[in-house]
Residue, then its C-alpha position, 0 to 999 in steps of 0.5 A: x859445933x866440933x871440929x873434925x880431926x881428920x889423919x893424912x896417909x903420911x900421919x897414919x905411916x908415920x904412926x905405925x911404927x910408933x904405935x909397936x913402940x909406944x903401948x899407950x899411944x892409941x888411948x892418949x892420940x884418943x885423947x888429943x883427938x877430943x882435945x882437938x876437936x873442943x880447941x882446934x888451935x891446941x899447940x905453939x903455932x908455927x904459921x900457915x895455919x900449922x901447929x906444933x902439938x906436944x903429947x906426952x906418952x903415957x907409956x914413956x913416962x916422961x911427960x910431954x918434954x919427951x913424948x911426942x909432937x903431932x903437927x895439925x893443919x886447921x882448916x876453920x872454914x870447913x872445920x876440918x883439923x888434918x893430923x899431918x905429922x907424927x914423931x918422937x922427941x927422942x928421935x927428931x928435934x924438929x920437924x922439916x917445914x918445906x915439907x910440911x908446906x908441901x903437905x898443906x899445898x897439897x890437901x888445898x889442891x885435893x880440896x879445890x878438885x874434890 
């Protein structure tokens, strides 16, 4: 049984301005997303069920050293996988964890009350 790949609204933020930069990134998130679905723990994981995604941008022409990282929260009991971050190599080196363990704290909330 697959996986569902699941974006939270600060993904979807995060990648409207990426998608007016980068043509390609629609088709290649596709791919990532069946990627996803087949192998949740895809990418170097980086703790509490996070893991750091290299994407390479077609459009970019720079493979995935230079593309994208997407940042994933699985969830393997619901079989859930969230896409909680989106950003280019070239504009951040790293993603900031508190942040993203705020995130988390937050889906597991909404997941208790829902």
């Amino acid at each position: 049984m697959k996986h569902r790949v699941i974006p939270t609204p600060a993904f979807e933020k995060e990648l409207r301005p990426l998608l007016k930069r980068h043509r390609s990134l629609a088709k290649d998130l596709l791919a990532l997303e069946k990627e996803l679905e087949a192998r949740p723990t895809t990418g170097t994981g980086i703790g509490h069920g996070l893991y750091k995604v290299r994407l390479a941008i077609a459009s970019k022409g720079k493979g995935k050293s230079g593309g994208a990282r997407v940042i994933t929260y699985v969830v393997t009991e619901d079989r859930e996988i969230y896409l909680l971050s989106i950003y280019d190599k070239g504009d951040y080196d790293t993603v900031d964890n508190k942040a993203m363990k705020a995130l988390v704290a937050e889906l597991r909330n909404q997941k208790r009350k829902g």
